[in-house]
N, CA and C of each residue as an Amber inpcrd file, in Angstrom:
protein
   585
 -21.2730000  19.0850000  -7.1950000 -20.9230000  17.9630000  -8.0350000
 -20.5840000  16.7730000  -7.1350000 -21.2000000  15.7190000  -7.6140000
 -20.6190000  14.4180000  -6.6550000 -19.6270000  13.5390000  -7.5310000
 -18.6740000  13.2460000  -7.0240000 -17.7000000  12.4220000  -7.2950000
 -17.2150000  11.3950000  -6.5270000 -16.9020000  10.6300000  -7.4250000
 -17.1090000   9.2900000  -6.5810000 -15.3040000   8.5060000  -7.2450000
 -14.6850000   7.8180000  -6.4800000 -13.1620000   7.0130000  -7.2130000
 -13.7260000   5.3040000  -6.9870000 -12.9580000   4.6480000  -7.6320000
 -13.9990000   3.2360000  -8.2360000 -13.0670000   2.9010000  -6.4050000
 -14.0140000   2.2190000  -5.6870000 -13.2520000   1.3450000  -4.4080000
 -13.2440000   0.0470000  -4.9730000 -11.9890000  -0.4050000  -4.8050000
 -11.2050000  -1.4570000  -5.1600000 -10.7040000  -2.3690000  -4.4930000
 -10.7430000  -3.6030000  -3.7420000 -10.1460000  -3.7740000  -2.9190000
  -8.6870000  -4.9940000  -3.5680000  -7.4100000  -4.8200000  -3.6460000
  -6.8260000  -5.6670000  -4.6720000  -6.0310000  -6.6830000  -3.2660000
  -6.5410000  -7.7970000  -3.8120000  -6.1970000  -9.0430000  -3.0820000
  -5.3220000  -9.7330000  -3.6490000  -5.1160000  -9.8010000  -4.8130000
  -4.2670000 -10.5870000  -5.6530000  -3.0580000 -10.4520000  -5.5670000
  -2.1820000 -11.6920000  -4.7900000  -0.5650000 -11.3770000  -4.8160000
   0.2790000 -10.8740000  -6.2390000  -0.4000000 -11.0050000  -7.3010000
   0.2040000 -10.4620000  -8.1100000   0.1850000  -8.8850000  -8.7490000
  -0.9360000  -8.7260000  -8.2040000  -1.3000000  -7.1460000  -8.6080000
  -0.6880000  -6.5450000  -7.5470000  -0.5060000  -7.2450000  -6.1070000
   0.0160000  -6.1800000  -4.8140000   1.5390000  -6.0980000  -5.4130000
   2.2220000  -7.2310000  -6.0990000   3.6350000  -7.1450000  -6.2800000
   3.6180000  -6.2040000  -7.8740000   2.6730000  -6.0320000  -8.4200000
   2.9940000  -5.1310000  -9.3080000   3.4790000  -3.3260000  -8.9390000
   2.3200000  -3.4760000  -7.8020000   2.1470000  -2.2630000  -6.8160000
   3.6910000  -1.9500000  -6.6880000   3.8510000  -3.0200000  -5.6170000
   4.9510000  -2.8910000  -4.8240000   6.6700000  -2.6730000  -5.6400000
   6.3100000  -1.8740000  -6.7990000   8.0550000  -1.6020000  -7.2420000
   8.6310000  -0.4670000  -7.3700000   9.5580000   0.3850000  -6.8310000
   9.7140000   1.5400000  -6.9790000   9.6640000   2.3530000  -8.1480000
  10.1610000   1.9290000  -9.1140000   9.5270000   2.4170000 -10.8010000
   8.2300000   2.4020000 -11.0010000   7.5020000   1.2760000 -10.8640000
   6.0850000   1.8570000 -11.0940000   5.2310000   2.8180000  -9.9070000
   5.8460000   2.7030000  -8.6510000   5.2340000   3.5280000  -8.0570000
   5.4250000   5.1710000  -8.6630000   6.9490000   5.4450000  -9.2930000
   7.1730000   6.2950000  -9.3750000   6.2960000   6.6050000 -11.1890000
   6.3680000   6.1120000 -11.8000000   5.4530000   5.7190000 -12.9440000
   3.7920000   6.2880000 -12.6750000   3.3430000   5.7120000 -12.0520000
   2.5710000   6.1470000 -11.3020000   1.6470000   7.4110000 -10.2160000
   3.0530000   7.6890000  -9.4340000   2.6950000   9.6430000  -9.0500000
   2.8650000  10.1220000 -10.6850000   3.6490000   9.8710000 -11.4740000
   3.7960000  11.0620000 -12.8450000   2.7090000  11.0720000 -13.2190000
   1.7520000   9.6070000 -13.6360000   0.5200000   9.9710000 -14.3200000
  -0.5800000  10.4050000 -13.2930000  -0.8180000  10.3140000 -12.2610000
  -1.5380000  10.8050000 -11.1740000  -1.7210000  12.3510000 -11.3230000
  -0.4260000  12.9630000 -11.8930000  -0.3680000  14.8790000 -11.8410000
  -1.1820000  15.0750000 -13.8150000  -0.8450000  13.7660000 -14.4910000
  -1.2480000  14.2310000 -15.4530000  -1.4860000  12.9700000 -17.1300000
  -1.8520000  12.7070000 -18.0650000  -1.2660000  11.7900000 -18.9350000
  -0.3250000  12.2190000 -19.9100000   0.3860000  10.9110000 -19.7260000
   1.7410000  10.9660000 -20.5360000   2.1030000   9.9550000 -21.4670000
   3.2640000  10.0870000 -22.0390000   3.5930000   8.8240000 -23.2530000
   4.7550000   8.1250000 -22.4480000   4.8530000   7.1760000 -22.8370000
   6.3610000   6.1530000 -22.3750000   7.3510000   7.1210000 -22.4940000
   7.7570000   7.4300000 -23.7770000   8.8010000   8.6120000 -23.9810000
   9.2090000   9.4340000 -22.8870000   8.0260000  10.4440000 -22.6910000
   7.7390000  11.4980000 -21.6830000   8.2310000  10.9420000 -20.4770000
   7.4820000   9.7540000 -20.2810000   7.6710000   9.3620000 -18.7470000
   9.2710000   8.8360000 -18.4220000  10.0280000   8.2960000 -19.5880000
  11.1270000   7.7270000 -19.5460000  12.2670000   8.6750000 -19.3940000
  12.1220000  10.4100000 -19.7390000  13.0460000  11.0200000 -19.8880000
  12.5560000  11.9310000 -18.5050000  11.2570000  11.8800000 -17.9160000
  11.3140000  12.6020000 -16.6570000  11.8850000  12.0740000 -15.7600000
  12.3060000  10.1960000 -15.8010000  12.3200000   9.3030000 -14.7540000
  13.2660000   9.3920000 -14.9400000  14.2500000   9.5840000 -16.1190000
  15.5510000   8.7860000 -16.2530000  15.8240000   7.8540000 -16.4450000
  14.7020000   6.9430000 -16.8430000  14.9370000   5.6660000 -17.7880000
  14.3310000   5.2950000 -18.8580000  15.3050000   4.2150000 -19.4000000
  14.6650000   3.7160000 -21.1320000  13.3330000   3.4920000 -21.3740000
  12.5400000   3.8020000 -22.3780000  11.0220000   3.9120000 -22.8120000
  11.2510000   2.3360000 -22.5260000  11.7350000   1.4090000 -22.8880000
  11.6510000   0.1560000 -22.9580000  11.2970000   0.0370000 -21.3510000
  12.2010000  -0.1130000 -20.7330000  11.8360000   0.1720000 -18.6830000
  10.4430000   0.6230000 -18.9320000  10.0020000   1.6560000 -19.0100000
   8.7140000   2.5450000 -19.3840000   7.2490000   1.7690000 -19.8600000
   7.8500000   1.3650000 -20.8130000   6.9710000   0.5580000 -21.5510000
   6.6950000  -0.7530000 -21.0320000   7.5920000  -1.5830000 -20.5010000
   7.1500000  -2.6340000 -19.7260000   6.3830000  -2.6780000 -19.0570000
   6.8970000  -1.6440000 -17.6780000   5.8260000  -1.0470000 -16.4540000
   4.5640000  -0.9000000 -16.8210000   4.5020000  -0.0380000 -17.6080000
   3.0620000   0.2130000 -17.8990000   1.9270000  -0.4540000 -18.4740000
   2.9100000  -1.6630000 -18.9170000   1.8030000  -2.9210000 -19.1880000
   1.1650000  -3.8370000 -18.4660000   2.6870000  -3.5850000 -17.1210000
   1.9730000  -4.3440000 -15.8180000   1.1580000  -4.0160000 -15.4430000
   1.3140000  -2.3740000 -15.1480000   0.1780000  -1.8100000 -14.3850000
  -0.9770000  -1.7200000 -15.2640000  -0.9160000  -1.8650000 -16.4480000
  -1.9420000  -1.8110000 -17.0290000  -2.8210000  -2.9380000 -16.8350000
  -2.3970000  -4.0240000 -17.0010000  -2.8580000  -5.3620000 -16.8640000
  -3.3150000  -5.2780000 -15.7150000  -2.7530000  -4.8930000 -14.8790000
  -3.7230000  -4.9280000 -13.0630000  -4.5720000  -4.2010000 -13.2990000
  -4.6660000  -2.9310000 -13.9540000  -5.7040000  -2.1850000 -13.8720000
  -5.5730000  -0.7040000 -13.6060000  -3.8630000  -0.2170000 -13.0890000
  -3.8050000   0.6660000 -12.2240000  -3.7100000   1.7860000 -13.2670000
  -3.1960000   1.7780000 -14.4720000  -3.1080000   2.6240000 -15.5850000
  -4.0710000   2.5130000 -16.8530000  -4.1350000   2.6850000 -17.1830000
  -5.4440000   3.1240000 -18.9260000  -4.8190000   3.6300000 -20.2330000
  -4.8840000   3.3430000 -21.0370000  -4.8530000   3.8230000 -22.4480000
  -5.6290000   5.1580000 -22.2500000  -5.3600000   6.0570000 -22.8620000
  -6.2900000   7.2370000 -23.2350000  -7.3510000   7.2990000 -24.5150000
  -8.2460000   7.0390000 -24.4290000  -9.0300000   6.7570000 -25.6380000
  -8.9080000   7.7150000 -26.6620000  -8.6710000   7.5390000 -28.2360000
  -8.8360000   8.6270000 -29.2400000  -7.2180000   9.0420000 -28.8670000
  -6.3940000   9.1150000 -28.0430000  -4.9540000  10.0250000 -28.0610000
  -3.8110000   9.4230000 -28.7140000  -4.1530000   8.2820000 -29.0130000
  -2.7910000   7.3800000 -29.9400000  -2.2260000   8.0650000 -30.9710000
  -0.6640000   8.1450000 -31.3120000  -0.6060000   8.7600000 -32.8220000
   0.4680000   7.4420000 -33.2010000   0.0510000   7.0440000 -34.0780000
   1.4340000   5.8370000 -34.6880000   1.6960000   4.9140000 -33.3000000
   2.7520000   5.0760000 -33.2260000   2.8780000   3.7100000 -32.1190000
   3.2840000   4.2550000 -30.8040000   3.0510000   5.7900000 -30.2590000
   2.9710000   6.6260000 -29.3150000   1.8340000   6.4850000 -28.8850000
   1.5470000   5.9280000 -27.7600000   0.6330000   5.8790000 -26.8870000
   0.5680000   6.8000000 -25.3530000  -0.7620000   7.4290000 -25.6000000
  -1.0180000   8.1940000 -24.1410000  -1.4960000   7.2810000 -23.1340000
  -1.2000000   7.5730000 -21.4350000  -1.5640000   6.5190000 -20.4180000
  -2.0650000   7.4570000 -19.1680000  -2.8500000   7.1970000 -18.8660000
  -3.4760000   8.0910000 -17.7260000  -3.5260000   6.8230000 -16.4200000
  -3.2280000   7.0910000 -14.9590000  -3.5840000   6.2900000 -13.7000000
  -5.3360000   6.4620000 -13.7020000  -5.7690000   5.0400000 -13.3870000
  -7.0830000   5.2130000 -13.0800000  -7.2810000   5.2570000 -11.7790000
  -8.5360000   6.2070000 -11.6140000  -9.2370000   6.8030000 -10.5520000
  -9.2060000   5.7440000  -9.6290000  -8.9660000   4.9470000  -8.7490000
  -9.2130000   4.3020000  -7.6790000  -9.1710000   4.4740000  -6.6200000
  -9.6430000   3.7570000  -5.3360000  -9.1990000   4.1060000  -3.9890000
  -8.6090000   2.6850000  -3.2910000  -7.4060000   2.4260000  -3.5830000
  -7.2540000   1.4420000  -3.2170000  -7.2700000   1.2380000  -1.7740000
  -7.7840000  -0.9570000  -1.7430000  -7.6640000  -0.8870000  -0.3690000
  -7.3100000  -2.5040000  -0.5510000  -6.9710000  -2.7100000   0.6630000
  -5.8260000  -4.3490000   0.9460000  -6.3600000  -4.8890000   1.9250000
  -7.0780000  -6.3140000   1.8280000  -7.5340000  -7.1670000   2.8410000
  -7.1070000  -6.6930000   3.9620000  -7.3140000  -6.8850000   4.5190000
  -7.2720000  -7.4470000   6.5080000  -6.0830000  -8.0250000   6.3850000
  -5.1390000  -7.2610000   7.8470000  -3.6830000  -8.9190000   7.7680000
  -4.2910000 -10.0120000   8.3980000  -5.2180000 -10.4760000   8.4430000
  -5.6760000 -11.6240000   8.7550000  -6.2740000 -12.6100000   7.4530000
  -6.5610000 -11.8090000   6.5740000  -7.1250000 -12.4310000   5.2920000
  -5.9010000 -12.6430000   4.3120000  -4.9430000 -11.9600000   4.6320000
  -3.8680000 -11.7300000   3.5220000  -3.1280000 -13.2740000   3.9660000
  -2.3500000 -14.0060000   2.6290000  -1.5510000 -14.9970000   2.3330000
  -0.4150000 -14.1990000   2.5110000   0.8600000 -15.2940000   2.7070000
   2.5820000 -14.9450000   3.0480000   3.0370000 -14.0320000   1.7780000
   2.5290000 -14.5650000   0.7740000   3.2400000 -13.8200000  -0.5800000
   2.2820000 -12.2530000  -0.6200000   0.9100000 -12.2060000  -0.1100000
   0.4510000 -10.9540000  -0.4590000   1.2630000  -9.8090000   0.6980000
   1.1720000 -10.6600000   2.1830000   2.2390000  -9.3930000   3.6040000
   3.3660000  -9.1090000   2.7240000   4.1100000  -9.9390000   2.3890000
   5.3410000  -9.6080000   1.8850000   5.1030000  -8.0910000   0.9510000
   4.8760000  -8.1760000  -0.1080000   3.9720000  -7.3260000  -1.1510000
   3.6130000  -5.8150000  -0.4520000   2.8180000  -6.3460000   0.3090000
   2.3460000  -4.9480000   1.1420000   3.3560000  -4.4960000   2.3410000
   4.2550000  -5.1730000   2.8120000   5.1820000  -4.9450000   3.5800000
   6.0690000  -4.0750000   3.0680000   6.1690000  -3.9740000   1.7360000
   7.3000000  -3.8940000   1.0530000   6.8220000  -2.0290000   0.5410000
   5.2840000  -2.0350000  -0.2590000   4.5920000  -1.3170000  -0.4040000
   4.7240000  -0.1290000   1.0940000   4.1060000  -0.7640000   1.7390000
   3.9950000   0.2440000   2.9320000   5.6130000   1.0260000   3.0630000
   6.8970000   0.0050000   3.2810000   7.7860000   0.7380000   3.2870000
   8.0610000   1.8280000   1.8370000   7.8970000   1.4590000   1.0020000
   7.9330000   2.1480000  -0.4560000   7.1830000   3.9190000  -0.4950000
   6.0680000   3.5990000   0.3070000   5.2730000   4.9040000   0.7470000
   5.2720000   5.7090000   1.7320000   6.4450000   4.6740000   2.8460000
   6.6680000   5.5110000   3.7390000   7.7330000   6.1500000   3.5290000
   8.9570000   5.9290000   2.5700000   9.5970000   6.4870000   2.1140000
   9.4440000   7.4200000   1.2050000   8.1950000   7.3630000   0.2090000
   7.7340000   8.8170000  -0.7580000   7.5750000   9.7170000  -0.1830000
   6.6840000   9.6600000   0.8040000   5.9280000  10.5720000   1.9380000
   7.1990000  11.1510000   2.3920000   7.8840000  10.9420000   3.5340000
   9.3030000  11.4020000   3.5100000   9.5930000  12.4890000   2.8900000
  10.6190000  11.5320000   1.4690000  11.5050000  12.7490000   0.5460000
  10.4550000  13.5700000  -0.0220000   8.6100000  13.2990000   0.2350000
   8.2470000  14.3900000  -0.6740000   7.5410000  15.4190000   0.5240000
   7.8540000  15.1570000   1.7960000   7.7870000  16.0070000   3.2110000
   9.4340000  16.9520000   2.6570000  10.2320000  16.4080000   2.7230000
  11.6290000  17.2500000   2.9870000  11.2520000  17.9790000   1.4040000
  11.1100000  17.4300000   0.2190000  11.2590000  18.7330000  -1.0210000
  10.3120000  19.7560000  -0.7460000   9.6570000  19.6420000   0.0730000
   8.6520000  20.6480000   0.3350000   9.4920000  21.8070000   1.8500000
   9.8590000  21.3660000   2.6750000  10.6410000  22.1320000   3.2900000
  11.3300000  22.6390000   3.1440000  12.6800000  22.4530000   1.3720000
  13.5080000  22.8490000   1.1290000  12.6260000  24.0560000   0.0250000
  11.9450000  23.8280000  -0.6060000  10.9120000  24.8570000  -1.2710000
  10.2490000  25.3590000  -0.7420000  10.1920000  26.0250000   0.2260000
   9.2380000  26.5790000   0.9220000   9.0900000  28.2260000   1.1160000
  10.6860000  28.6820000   1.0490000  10.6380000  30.1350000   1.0140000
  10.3640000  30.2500000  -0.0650000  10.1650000  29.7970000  -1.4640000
   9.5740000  30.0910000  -3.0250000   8.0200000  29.6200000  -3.1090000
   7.2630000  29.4350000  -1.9880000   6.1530000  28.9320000  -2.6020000
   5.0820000  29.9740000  -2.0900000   5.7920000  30.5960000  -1.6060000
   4.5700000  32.4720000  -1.6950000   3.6170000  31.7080000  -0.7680000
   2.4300000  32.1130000  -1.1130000   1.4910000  31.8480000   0.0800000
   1.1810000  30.3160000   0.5640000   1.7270000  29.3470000  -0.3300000
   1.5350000  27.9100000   0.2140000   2.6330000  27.6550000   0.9020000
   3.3460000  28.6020000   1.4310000   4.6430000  27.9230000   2.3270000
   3.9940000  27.5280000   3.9570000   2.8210000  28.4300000   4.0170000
   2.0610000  27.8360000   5.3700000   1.1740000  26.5600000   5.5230000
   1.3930000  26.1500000   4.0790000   0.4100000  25.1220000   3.8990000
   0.7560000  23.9090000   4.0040000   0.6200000  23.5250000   5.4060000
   0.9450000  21.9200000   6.0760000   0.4420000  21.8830000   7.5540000
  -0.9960000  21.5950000   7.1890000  -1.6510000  21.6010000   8.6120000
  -1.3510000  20.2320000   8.8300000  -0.9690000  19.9570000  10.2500000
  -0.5060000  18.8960000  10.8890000  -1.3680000  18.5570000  12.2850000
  -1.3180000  17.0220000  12.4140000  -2.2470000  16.4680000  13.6220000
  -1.9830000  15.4800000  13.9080000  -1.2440000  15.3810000  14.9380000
  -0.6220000  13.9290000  15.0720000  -1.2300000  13.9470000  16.9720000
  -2.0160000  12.4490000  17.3620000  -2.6330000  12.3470000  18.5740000
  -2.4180000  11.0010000  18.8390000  -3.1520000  10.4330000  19.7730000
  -4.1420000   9.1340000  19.6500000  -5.5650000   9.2430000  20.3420000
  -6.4940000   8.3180000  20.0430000  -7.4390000   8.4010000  20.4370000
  -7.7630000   6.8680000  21.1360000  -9.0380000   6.6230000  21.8060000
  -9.5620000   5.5450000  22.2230000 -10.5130000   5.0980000  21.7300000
 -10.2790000   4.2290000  20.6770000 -11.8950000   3.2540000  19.5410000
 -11.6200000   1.7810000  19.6230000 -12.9510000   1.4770000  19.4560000
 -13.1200000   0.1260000  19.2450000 -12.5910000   0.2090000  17.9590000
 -12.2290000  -1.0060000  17.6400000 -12.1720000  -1.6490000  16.2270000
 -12.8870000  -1.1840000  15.0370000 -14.0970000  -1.2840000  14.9730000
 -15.6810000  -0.9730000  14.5020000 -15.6900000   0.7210000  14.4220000
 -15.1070000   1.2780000  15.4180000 -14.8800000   2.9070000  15.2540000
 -13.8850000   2.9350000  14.5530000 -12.8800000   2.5350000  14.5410000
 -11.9670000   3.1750000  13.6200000 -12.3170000   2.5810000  12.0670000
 -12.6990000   1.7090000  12.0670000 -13.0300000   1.2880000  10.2990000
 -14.0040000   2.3970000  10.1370000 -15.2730000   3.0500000  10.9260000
 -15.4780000   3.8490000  10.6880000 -14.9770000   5.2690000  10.5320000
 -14.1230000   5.8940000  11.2820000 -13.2720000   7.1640000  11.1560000
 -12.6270000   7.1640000   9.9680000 -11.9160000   5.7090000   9.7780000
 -11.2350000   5.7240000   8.3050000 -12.4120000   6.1050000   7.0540000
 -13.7860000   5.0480000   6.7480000 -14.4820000   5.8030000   5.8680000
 -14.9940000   7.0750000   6.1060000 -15.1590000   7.3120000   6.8840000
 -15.6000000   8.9890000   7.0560000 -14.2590000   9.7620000   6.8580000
 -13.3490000   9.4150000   6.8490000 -11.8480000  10.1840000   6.6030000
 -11.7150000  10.1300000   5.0030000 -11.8050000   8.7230000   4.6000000
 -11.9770000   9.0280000   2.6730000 -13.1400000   9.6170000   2.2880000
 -14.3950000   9.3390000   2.3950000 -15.5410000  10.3960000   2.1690000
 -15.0740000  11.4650000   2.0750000 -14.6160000  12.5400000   3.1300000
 -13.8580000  13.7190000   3.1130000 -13.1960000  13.8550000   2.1070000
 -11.7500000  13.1460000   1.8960000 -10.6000000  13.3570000   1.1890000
 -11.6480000  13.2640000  -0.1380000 -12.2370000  12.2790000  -0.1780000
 -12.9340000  12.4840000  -1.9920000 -13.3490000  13.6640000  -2.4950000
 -14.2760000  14.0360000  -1.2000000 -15.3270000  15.2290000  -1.4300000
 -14.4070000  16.1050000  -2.2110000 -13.0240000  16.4430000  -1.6720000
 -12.0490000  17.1710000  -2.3140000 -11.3930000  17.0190000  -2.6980000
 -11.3630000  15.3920000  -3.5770000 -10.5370000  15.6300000  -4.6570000
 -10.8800000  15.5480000  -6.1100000 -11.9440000  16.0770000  -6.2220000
 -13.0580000  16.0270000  -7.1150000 -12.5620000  17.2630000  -8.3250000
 -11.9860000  16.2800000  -9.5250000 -11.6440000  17.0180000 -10.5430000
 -12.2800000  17.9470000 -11.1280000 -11.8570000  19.2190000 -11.7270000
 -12.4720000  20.1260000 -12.0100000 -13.8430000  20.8610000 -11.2040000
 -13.0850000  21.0290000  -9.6140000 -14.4210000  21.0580000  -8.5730000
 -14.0360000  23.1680000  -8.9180000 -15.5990000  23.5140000  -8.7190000
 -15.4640000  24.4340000  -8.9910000 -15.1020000  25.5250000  -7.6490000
 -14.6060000  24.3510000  -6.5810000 -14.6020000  24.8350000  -5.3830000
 -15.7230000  25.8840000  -4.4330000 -15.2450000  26.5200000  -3.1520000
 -16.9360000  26.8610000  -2.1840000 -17.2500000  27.7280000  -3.0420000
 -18.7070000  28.3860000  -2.0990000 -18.6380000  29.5850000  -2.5770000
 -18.0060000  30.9170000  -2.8260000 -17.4790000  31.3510000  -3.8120000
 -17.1080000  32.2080000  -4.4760000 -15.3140000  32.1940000  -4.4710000
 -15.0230000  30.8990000  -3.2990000 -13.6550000  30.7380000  -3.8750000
 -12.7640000  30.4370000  -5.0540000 -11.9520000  31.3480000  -5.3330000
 -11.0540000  31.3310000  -6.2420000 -10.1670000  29.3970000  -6.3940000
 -10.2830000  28.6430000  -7.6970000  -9.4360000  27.4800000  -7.7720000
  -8.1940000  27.5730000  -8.7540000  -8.3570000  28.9420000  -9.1530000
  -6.9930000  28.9320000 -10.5210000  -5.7790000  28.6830000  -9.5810000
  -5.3530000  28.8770000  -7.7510000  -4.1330000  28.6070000  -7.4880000
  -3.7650000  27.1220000  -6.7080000  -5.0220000  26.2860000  -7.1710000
  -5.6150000  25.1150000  -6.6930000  -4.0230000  24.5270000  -6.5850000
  -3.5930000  23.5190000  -6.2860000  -2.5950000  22.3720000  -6.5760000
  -2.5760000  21.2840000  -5.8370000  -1.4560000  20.6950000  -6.0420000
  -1.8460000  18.7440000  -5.6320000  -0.9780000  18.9120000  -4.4430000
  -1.9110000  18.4910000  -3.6120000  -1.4070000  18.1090000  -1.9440000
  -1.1490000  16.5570000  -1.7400000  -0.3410000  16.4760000  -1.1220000
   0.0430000  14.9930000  -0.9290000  -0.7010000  14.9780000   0.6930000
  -1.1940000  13.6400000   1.0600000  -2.3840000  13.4840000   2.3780000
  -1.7960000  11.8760000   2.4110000  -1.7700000  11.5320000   4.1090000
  -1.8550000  10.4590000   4.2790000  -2.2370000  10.4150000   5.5190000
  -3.1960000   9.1570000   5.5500000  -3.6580000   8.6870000   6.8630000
  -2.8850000   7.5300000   7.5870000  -2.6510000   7.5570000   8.7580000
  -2.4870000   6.2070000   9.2350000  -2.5730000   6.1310000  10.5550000
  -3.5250000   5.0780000  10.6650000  -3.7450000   4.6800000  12.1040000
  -3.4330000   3.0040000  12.7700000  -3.0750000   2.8350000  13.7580000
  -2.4470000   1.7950000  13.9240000  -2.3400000   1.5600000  15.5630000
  -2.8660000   0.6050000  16.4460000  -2.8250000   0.7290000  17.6060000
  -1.3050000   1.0170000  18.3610000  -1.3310000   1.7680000  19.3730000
   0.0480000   1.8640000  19.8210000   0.5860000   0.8660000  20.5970000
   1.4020000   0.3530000  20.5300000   1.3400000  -0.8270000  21.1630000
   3.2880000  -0.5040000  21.9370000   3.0020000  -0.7680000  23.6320000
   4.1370000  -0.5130000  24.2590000   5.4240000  -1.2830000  23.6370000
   6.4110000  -0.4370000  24.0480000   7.6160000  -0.7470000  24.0350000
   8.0420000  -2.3840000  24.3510000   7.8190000  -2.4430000  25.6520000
   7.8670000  -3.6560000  26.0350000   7.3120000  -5.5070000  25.4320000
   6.1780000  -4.8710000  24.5070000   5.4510000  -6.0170000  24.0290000
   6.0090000  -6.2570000  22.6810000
């Protein structure tokens, strides 16, 4: 099966600052695992459907969330995250108000990544055979510029290949104990202490 996520590239200081808020990010991983109603989402988060309901109009309006077609009942609405792969100008192309935005973002994700590294360490003697499951690779390498924009698309190519909903996985492997892995890339020249 080929699967493909829409590439996006969002330039707009206002859609990066929609990005960039800890409620909707968190808004956001919930519908990523699944779709939900304001309600739902307001009592997993711990806040008012109203909070709930706002968010999701932002993000809707950017694009980052969806109505569920046919799932409405009365004035309960279902919302699913759409498929994307987001990606963010060049810091050379980016305006003061969009760095800010993504400055803010980047810290926002480097902090998910984090607390959702440590809930996984603290769960780990309960997770039966996925407690080994955190292959790790941390290096550097030597690329041009031009190589690494390439390593990066050949690095999402990959990640897509497998994250391809309802993949019936290899041959003859079992997917009923499938689950959602959290993955992040980042590459970034190292640049000495001194400079």
């Amino acid at each position: 099966m080929t699967y493909r996520v829409v590439v996006d590239e969002i330039a707009d200081p206002a859609a990066l600052k929609a990005l960039a808020n800890p409620l909707r990010q968190r808004i956001l991983r919930c519908l990523e695992r699944g779709e939900a109603t304001s309600t739902s989402l307001a009592k997993e988060l711990g806040v008012t459907t109203g909070g709930t309901s706002y968010n999701l109009r932002v993000l809707a309006d950017n694009g980052f969330v969806e109505e569920v077609p046919g799932r409405a009942s009365g004035r309960e609405r279902w919302w699913r995250a759409t498929r994307r792969d987001l990606r963010f100008p060049r810091y050379s192309e980016q305006d003061t108000e969009s760095r800010e935005a993504l400055d803010w973002l980047n810290r926002l994700w480097s902090s998910e990544y984090a607390e959702a590294h440590e809930r996984f360490q603290r769960a780990r003697d309960r997770l039966g055979d996925w407690r080994d499951a955190e292959p790790y690779s941390r290096g550097t390498i030597r690329v041009t510029l031009a190589q690494l924009e390439r390593f990066f698309l050949e690095y999402l190519d990959l990640l897509n290949k497998y994250a391809a909903p309802g993949d019936e996985g290899d041959e003859g492997e079992e997917v009923s104990d499938a689950r959602e892995v959290m993955t992040c890339f980042v590459a970034f020249p190292d640049v000495p202490e001194d400079t």
